[in-house]
C-alpha angles and dihedrals in degrees: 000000000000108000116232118256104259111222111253117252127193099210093122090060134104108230123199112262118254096039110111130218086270102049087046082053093056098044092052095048089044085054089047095051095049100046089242095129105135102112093243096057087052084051101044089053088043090060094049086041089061097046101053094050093048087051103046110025097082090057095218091100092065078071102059110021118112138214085252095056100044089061093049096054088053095048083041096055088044097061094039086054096040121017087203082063087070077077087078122234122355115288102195138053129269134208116193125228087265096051102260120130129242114233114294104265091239090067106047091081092060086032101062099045097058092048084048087055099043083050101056082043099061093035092055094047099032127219125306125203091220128096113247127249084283094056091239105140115252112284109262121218083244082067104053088044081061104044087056093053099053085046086055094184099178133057091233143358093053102137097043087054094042081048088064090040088059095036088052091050101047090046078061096050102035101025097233133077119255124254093202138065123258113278122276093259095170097062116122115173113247113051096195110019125196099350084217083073089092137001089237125063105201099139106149090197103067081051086070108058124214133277125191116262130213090244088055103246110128115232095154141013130151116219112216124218127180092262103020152016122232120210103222129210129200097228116156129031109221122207114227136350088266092060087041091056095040098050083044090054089051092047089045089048097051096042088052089051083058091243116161092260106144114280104247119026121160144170129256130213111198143156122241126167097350084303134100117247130183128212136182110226112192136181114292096247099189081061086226107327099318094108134048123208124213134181125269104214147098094271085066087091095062086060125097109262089025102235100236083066084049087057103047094060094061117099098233090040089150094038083053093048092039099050091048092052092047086050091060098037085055092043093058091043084063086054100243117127134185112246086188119107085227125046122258084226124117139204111214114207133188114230114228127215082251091055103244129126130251118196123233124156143348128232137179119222121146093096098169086064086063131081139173132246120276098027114244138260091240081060101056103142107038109113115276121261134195108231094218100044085053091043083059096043084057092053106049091051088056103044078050088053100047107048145354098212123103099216095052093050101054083054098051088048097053084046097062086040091060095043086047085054091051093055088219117180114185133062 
């Protein structure tokens, strides 16, 4: 029996004097959210920890430090936290985990030095409460900690040392220094937005779950059952509490019909802006990276390798196809459709050492894309649609997703006619 994974812990460790057990407890967790474990790399961003409050607690240094040496002491952390840093400022291009782009490598340089200005600047005169001649409000430290990061100068090692920045800041305005970590100034909402964005879903993001954060956005929270803990993913931004309680009655439906949806989704109520916003969080179906989805729809074939081929090499291939014909028909027999040109059906898939994939299940899990028949009153003003019509559409998508093959896809399609016939409900 496997044995499960026991938590690192850095006892064993010399930090530097003067930290206390709080300060230890943020460096560690720092570390931990940016995948920099190895006992020298929690060292490495101890030591600069320990400088920088020394440095800067006391608040005398704001007065005399220069734009110079404030880019020294930030070339000066990055190499303490990563060797590779002593190269000076990152060479090569960067692409974030949503797509964006770090700064282009030829304008850190310039880059730097007037943050570092602007910088030395703030933290001379202090911050004032009052907008400037342009009526803009006064800059935040939240706003130089994000600045840094979308400059991103270093390879590596970006976020510990955007951490000190803040903490730095915020010692200046409040007169203390923090016992948190920066804000979570990335976060976006939806992790994984419409999954009809793209035929693939191999957003790393949504494999690592979500844990709540100091600043009160949630990245990543584990919800316990009696026999087993789901990771949960914001995925989708709903517009108002009647779609949340619509797209919750459809979920609730479907799970009751005993339909392959994800085992635990739920809504989230959360503040944004000075204004209310709501998300659906689901189950992480990948657990964590181990699977990969893929959509179950005709545009499958234009994929490489064409997922009908994917399915075919599974052992249960026609369990796969059948199940997935007998979930819509039921679906529809419950009376619940998808308006979307795609399916809200997916194919998971296990990942091998060699990297293929090998198919295993379906689920179905965009449940905004869903509504019931007939539409609402709380929908009153979406364009009309004709159930059947929209029953077929589904269907065509799906037969499309599942083979290429002629002779399969006249059975399946007898196969969800007769289901349809039967008016089964339940899966």
């Amino acid at each position: 029996m496997e044995q499960p994974q026991k938590e690192k812990n850095y006892n064993h460790l010399k930090f530097p004097d003067g930290l206390t057990q709080t300060d230890i407890k943020l460096i560690i967790k720092q570390c931990e959210v940016q995948d920099a474990t190895e006992d020298d790399e929690v060292l490495g961003f101890a030591q600069a920890y320990s400088e920088a409050k020394q440095m800067f607690a006391s608040g005398e240094k704001f007065e005399t430090i220069t734009v110079e040496e404030w880019e020294g002491l930030i070339l000066h952390w990055a190499e303490l936290m990563e060797p590779q840093n002593k190269k000076g400022f990152r060479k090569v291009e960067v692409r974030f985990a949503d797509g964006s782009e770090g700064l282009a490598p030829n304008k850190i340089p310039r880059a730097m030095h007037v943050f570092c200005q602007a910088l030395q600047a703030q933290l001379s005169d202090g911050f004032s409460s009052e907008p400037d001649a342009w009526g803009r409000p006064p800059l935040q430290p939240v706003n130089y900690y994000k600045e840094f990061e979308e400059i991103h100068p270093f390879e590596d090692g970006n976020g510990r040392v955007g951490d000190l920045v803040w903490k730095i800041i915020m010692q200046k305005k409040h007169g203390k220094w923090p016992n948190s970590l920066p804000p979570n100034v990335f976060y976006k909402g939806p992790i994984l937005s419409k999954i009809q964005k793209g035929a693939l879903i191999q957003d790393k993001k949504i494999g690592a779950g979500f844990e709540t954060e100091d600043s009160g956005g949630v990245r990543r929270k584990k919800y316990e059952t009696d026999s087993k803990s789901f990771n949960y993913a914001d995925r989708v931004l709903l517009g108002d509490e009647k779609e949340v309680k619509r797209v919750m009655d459809i979920y609730k439906k479907l799970k009751e019909a005993g339909l392959p949806v994800v085992s635990f989704a739920k809504s989230i109520r959360k503040k944004e802006g000075g204004k209310l916003k709501y998300y659906l969080a689901m189950e992480d179906l990948t657990e964590g990276g181990k699977f990969e989805l893929t959509e179950l729809h005709s545009g499958g074939k234009r994929l490489s390798p064409p997922l009908p081929e994917v399915i075919e090499t599974a052992q249960n291939a026609e369990m796969i196809q059948q199940n997935a014909i007998r979930a819509l028909a039921i679906m529809h027999n419950n009376n619940i459709f998808d308006f979307h040109p795609g399916l809200s059906f997916v194919l998971r898939s296990e990942i091998n050492e060699d990297g293929n994939q090998i198919p295993t299940d379906i689920k179905i899990i965009d449940y905004p894309n869903l509504d019931s028949h007939p539409v609402p009153k709380s929908r009153q003003g979406v364009p009309p649609r004709h159930f059947e019509e929209e029953c077929l559409g589904d269907l065509t998508e799906l037969i499309g997703g599942l083979t290429d093959n002629f002779y399969q896809a006249h059975q399946l399609d007898l196969l969800y006619r007769k289901i349809r016939g039967s008016e089964e409900k339940t899966f």
